[in-house]
C-alpha positions as protocol buffer text, in pm:
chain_id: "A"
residue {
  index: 1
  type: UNK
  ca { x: 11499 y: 11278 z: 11493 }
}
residue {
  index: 2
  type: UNK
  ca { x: 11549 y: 10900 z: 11456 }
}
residue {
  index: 3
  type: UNK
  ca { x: 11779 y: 10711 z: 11637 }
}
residue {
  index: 4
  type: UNK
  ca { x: 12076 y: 10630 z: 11442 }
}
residue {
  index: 5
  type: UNK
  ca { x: 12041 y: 10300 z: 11192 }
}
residue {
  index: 6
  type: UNK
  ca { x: 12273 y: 10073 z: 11008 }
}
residue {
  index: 7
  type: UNK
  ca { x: 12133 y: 10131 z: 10686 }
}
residue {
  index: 8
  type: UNK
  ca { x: 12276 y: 9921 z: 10396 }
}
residue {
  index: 9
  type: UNK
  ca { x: 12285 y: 10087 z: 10033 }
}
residue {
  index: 10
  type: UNK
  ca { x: 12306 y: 9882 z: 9721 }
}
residue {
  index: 11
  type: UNK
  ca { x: 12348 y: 10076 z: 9392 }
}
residue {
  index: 12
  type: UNK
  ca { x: 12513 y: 10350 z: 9631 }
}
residue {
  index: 13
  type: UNK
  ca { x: 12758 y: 10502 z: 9296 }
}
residue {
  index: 14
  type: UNK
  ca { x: 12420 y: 10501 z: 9104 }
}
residue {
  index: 15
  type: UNK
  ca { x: 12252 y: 10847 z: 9055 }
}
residue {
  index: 16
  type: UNK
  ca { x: 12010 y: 10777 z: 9372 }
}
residue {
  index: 17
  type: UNK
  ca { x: 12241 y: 10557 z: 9516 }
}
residue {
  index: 18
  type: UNK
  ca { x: 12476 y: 10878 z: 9595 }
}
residue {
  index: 19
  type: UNK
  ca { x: 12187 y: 11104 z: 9721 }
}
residue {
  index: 20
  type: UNK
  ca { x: 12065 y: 10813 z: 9930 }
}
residue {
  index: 21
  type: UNK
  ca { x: 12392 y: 10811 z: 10116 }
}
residue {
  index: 22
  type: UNK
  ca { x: 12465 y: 11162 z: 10165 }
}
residue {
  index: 23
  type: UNK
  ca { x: 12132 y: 11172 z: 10320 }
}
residue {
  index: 24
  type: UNK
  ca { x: 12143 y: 10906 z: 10528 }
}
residue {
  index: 25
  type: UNK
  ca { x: 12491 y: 11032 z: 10645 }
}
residue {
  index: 26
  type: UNK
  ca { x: 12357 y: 11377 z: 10708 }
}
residue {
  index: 27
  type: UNK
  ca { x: 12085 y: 11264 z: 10955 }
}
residue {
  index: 28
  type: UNK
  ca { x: 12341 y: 11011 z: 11141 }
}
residue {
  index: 29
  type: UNK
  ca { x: 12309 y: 10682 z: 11045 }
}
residue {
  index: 30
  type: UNK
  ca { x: 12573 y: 10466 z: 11028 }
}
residue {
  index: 31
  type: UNK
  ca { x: 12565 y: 10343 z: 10641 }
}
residue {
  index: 32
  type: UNK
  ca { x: 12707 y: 10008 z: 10487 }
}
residue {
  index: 33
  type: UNK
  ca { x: 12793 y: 10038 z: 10094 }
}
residue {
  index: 34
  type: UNK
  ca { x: 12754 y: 9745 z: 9874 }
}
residue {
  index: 35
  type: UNK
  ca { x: 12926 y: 9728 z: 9532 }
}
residue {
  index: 36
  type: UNK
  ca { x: 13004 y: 9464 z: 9284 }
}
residue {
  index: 37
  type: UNK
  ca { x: 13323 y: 9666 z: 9190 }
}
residue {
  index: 38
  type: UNK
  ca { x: 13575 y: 9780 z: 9478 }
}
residue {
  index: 39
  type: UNK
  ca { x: 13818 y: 9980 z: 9224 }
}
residue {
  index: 40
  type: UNK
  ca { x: 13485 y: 10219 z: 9192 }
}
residue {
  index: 41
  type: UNK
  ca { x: 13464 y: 10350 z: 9582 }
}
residue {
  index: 42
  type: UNK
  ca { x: 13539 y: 10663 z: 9592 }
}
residue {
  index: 43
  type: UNK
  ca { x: 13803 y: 10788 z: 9853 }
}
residue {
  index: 44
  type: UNK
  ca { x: 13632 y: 11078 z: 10000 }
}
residue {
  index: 45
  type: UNK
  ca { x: 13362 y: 10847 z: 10202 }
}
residue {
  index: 46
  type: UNK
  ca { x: 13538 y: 10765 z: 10498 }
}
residue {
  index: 47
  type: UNK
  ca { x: 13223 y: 10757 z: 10684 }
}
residue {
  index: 48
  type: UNK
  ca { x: 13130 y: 10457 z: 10526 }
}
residue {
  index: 49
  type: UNK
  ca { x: 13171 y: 10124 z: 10545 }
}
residue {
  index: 50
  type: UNK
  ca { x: 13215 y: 9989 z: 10187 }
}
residue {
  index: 51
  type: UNK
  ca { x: 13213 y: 9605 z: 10129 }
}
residue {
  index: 52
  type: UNK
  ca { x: 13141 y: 9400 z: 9791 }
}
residue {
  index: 53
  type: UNK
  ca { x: 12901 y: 9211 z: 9700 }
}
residue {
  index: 54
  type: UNK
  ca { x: 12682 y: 9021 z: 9405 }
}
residue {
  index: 55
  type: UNK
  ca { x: 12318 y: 9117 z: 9464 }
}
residue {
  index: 56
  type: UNK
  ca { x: 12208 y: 8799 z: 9220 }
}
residue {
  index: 57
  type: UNK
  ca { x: 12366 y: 8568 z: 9531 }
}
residue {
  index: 58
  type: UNK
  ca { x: 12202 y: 8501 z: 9788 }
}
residue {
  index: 59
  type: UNK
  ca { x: 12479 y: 8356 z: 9955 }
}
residue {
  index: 60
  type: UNK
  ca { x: 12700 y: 8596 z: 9912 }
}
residue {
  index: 61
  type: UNK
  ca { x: 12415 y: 8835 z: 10025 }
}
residue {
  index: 62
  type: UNK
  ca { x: 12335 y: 8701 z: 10375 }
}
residue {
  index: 63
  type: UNK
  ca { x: 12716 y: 8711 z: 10514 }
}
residue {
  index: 64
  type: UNK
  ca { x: 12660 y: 9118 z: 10419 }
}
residue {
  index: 65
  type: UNK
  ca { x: 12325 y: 9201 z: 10592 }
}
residue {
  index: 66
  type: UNK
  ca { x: 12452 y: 9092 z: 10912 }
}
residue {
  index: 67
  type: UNK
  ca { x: 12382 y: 9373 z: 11146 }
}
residue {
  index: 68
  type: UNK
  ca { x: 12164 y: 9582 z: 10945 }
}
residue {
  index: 69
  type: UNK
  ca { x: 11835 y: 9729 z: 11054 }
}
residue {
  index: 70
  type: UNK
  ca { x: 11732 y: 9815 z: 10689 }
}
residue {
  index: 71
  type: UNK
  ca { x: 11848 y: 9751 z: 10358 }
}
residue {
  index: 72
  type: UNK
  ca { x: 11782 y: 9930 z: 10090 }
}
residue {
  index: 73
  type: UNK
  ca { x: 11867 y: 9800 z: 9703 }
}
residue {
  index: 74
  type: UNK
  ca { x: 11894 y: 10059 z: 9396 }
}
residue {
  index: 75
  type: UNK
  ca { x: 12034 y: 9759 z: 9188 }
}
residue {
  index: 76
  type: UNK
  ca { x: 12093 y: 9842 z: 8796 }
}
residue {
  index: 77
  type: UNK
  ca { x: 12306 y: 9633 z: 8607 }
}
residue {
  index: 78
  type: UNK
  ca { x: 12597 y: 9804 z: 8503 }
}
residue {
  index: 79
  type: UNK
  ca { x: 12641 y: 10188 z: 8658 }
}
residue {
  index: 80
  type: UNK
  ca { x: 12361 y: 10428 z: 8511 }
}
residue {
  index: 81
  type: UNK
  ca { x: 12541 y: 10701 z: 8640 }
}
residue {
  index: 82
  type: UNK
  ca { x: 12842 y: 10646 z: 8441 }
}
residue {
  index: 83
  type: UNK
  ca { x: 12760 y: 10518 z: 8125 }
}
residue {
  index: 84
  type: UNK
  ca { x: 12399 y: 10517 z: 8059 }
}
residue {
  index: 85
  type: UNK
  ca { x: 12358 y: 10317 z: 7769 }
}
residue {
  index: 86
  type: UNK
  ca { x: 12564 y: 10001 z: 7890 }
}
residue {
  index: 87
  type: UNK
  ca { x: 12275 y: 10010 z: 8155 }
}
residue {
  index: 88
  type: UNK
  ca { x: 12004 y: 10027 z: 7913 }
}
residue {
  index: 89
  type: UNK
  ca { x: 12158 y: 9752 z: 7739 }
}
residue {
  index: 90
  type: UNK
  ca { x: 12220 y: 9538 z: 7974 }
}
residue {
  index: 91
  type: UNK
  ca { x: 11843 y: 9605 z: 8103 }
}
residue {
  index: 92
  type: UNK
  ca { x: 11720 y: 9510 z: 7773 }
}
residue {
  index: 93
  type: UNK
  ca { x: 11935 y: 9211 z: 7690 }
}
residue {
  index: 94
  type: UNK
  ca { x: 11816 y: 9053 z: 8030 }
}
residue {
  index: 95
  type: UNK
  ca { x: 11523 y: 9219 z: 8155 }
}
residue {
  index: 96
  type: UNK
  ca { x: 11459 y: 8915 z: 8403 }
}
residue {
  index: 97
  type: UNK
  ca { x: 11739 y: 9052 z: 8610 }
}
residue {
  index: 98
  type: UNK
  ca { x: 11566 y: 9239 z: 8812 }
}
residue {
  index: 99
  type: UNK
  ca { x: 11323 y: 8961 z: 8941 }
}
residue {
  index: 100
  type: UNK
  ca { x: 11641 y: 8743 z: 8961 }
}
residue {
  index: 101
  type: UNK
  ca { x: 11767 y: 9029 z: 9190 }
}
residue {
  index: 102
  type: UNK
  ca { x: 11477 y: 9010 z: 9419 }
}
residue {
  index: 103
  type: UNK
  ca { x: 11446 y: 8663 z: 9472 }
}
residue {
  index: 104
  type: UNK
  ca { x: 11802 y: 8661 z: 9582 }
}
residue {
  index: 105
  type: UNK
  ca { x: 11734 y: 8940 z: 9845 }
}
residue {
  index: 106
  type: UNK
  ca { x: 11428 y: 8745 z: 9976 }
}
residue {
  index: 107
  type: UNK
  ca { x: 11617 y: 8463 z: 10006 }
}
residue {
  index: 108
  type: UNK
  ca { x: 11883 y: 8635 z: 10210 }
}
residue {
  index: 109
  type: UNK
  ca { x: 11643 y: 8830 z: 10430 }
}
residue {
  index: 110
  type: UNK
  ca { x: 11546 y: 8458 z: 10529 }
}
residue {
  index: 111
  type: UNK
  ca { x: 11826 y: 8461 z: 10726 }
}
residue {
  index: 112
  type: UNK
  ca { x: 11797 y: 8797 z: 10859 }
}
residue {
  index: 113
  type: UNK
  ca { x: 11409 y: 8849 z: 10940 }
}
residue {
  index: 114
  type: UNK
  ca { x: 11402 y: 9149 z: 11110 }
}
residue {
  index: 115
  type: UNK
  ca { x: 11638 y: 9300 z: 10856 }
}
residue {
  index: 116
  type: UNK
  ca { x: 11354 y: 9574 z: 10613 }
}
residue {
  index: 117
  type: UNK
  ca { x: 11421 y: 9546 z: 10251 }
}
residue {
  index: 118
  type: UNK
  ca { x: 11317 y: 9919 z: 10045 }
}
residue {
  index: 119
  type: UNK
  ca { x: 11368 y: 9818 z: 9667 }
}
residue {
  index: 120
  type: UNK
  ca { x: 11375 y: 10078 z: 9436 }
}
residue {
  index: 121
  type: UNK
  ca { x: 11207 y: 10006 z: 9083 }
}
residue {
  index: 122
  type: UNK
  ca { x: 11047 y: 10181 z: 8778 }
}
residue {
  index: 123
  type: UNK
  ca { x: 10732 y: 10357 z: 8739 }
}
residue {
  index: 124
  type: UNK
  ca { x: 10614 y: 10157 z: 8478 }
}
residue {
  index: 125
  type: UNK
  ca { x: 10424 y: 9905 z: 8705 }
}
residue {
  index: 126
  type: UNK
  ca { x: 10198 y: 10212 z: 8814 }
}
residue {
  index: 127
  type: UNK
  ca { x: 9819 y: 10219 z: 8717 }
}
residue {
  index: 128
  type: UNK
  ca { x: 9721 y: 10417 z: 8431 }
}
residue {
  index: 129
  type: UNK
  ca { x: 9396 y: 10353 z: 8543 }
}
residue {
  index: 130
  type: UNK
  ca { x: 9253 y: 10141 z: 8824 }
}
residue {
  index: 131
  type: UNK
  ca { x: 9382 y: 9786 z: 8720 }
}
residue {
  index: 132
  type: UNK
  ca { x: 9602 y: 9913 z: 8442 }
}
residue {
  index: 133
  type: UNK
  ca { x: 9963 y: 9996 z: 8439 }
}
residue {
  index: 134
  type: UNK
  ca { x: 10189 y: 10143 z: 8216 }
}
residue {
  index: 135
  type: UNK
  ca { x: 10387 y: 9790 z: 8155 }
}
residue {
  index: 136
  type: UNK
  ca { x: 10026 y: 9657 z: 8026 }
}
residue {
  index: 137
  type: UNK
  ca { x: 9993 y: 9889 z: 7751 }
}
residue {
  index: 138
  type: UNK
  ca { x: 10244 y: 9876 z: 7463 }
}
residue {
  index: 139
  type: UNK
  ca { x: 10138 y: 10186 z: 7266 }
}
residue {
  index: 140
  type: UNK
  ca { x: 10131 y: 10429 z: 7562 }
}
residue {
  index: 141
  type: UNK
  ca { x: 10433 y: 10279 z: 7741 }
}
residue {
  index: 142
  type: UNK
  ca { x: 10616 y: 10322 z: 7381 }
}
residue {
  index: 143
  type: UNK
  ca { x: 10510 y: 10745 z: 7389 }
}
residue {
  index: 144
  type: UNK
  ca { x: 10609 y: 10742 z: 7755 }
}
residue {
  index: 145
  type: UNK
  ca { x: 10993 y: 10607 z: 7655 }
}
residue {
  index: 146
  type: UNK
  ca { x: 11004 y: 10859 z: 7375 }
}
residue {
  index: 147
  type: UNK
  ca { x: 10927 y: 11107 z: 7565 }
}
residue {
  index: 148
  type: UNK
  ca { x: 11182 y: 11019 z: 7791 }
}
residue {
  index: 149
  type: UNK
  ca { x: 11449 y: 10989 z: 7564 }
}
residue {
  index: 150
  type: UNK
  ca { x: 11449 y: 10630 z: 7623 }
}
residue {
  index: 151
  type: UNK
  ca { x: 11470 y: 10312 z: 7344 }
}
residue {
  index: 152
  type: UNK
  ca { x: 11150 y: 10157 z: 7254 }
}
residue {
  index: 153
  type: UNK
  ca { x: 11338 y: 9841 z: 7292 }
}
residue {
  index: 154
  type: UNK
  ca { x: 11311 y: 9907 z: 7692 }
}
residue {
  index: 155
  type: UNK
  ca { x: 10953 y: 9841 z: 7717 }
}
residue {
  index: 156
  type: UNK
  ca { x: 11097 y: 9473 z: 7796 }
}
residue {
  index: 157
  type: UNK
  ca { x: 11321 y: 9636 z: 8116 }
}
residue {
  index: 158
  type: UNK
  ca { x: 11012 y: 9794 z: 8239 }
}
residue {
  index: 159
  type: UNK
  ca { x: 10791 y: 9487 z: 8236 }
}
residue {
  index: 160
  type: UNK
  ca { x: 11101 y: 9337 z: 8415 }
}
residue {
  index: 161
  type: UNK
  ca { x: 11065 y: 9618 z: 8695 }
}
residue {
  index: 162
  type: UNK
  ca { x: 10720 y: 9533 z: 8718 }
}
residue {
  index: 163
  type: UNK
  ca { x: 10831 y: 9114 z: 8759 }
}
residue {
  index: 164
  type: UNK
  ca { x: 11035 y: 9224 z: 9062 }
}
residue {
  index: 165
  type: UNK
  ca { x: 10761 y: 9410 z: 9215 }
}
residue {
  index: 166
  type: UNK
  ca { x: 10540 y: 9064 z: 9170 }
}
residue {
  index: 167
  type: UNK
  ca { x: 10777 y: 8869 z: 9373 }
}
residue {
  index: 168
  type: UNK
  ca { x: 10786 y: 9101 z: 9611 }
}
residue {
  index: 169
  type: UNK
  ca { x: 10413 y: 9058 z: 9657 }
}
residue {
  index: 170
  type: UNK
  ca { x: 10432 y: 8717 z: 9701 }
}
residue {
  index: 171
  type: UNK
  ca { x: 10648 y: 8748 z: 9995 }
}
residue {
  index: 172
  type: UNK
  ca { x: 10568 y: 8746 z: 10372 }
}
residue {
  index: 173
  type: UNK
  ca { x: 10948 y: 8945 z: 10451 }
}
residue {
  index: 174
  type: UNK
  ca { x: 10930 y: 9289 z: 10587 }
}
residue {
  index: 175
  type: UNK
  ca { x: 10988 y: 9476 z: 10213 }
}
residue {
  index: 176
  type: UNK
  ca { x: 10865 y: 9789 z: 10051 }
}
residue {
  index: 177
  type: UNK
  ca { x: 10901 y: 9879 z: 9678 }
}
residue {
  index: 178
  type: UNK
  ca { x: 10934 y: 10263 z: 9561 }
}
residue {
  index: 179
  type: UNK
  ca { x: 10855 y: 10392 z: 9223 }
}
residue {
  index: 180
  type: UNK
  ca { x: 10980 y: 10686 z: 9175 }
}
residue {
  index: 181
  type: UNK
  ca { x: 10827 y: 10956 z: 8948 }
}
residue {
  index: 182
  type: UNK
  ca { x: 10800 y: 10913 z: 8597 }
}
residue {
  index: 183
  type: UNK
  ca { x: 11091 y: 11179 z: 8526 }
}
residue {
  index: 184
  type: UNK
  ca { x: 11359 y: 11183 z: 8758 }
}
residue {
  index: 185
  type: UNK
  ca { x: 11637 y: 11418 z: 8761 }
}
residue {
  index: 186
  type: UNK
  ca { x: 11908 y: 11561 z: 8913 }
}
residue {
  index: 187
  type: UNK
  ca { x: 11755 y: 11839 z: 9125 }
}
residue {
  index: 188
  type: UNK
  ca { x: 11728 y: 11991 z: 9441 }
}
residue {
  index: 189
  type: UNK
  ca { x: 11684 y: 11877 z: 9802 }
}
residue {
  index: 190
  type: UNK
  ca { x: 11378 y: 12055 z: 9908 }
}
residue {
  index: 191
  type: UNK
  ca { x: 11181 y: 11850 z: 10157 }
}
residue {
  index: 192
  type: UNK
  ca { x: 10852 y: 11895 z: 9963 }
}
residue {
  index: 193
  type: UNK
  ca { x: 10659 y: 11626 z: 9768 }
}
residue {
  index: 194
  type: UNK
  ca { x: 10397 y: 11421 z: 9788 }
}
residue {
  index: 195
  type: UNK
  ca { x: 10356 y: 11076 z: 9896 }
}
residue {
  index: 196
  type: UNK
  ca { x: 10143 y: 10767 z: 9650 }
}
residue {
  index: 197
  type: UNK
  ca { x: 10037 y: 10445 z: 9652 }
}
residue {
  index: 198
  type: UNK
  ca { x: 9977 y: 10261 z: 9299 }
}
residue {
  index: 199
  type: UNK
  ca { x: 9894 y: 10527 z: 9102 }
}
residue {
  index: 200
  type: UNK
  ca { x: 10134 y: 10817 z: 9005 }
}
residue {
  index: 201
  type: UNK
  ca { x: 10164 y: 11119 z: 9179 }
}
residue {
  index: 202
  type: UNK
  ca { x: 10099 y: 11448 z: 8931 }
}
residue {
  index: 203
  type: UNK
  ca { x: 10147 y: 11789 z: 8933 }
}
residue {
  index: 204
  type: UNK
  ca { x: 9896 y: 12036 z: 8807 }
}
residue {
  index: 205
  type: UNK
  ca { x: 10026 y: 12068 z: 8488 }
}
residue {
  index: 206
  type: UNK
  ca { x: 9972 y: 11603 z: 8485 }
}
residue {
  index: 207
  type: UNK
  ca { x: 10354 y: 11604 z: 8476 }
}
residue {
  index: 208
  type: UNK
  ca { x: 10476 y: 11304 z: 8710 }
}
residue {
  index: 209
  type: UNK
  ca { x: 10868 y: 11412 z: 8818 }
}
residue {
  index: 210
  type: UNK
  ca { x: 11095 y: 11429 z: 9155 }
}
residue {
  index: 211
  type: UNK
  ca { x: 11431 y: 11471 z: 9176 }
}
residue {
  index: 212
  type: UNK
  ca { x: 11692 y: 11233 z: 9255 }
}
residue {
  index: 213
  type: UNK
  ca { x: 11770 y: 11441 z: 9598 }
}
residue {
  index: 214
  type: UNK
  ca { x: 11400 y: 11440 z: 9704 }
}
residue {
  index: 215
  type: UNK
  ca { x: 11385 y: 11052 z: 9637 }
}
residue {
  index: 216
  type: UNK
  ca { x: 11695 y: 11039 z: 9846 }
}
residue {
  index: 217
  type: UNK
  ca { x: 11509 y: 11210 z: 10131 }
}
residue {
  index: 218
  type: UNK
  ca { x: 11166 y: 10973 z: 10078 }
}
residue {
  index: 219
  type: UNK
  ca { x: 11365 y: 10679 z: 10112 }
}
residue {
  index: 220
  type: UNK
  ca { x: 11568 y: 10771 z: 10419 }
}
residue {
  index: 221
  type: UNK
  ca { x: 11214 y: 10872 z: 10568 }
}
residue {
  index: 222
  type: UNK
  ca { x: 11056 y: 10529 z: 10509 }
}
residue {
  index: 223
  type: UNK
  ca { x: 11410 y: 10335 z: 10642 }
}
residue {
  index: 224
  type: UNK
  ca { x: 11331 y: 10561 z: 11004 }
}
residue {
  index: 225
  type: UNK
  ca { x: 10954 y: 10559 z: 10992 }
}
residue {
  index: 226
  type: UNK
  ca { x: 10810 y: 10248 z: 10813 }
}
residue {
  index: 227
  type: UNK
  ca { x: 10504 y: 10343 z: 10658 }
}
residue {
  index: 228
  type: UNK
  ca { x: 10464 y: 10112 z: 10341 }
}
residue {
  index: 229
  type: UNK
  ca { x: 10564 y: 9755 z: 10482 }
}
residue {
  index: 230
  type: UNK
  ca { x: 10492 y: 9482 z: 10253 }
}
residue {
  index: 231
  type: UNK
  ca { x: 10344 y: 9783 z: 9971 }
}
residue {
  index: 232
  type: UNK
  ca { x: 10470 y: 9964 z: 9700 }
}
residue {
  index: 233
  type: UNK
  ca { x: 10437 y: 10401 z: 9724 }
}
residue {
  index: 234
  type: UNK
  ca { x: 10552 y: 10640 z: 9500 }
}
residue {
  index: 235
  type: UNK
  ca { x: 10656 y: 11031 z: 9516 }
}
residue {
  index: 236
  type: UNK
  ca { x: 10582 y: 11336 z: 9277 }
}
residue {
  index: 237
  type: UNK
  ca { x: 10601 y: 11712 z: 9329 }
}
């Protein structure tokens, strides 16, 4: 078992953001929420050491990362776990928030170098094929929202995704980017999926899916045992 960590949670209300903290809780780390809103924290998590803060500022940013060993950022704007389609608005009104997100992290983890930085993205930046992604091809990455249930119009949020995952790249700080499954869902916690690089992870059937507790557990694996520095992975049953 790891030591314990201060792990710091942006995007902790968010539908991962919840799963992330319960599991990080539940294997003793000491956790540090970040959120824009303080009227949202919940009362029933004592445990944890809520503070608020504006992921687009740096500034703002580096006074809260004092301290931490990892930090890991599930930033949406708005709260996809309580209203859904403000999100997706918001996502496709400024889809260059997310880049705008990471450059403000970087910049913060200037002053905290040995602070890790886990960003959590989309899975449209994966490769279709070797060179290809998802983001680079506007007819399948249409079929792939429908299926989803998602507005065409959000092509331009997943290209955005894939923008933030380019900065990243460009950077010499200790970060790692996770794209979770194509599907993700509100599941169980079962310990038991399988680990990618850049292309995604499929089941026999070629469905690409985890659930949100199983990404919760991933992530809290790579804060304790850093396997993907300066990479991108992904996760699939």
């Amino acid at each position: 078992m790891s030591p314990p960590m201060n792990i710091g949670i942006i995007g902790a209300t968010g539908n991962i953001g919840q799963r992330v903290l319960t599991e990080a809780l539940s294997r003793g780390h000491h956790v540090t929420a970040f959120t824009r809103d303080p009227s949202r924290i919940p009362e029933d998590r004592r445990a944890v050491s809520w503070r608020q803060v504006d992921v687009l500022d740096a500034g703002s940013l580096v006074g809260a990362l004092s301290g931490l060993d990892v930090l890991i950022s599930l930033f949406q704007p708005g709260n996809a776990a309580r209203d859904l389609n403000d999100t997706l608005e918001r996502s496709i009104s400024h889809p260059e928030v997310y880049a705008m997100a990471a450059r403000a992290l970087l910049n913060a983890l200037g002053t905290h170098p040995r602070t890790r930085l886990i960003v959590v993205g989309g899975a449209g930046s994966l490769e279709r094929s070797p060179g290809v992604t998802l983001a680079d091809s506007p007819e399948a990455l249409r079929a792939g929202l429908k299926a989803l249930g998602l507005p065409e119009a959000y092509e331009v949020a997943v290209r955005g995704h894939r923008d933030a995952l380019n900065v990243l790249r460009l950077s010499n700080r200790f970060w790692t980017y996770l794209s979770p499954a194509e599907h993700i869902y509100p599941g169980e916690r079962t310990g038991r999926f399988r680990l990618g690089g850049d292309q995604p992870v499929v089941d026999a059937q070629g469905r690409s899916h985890i659930s949100f507790e199983d990404c919760a557990v991933a992530l809290i694996d790579e804060a304790e045992l850093p396997r993907h520095v300066q990479r991108r992975f992904t996760l699939g049953y």
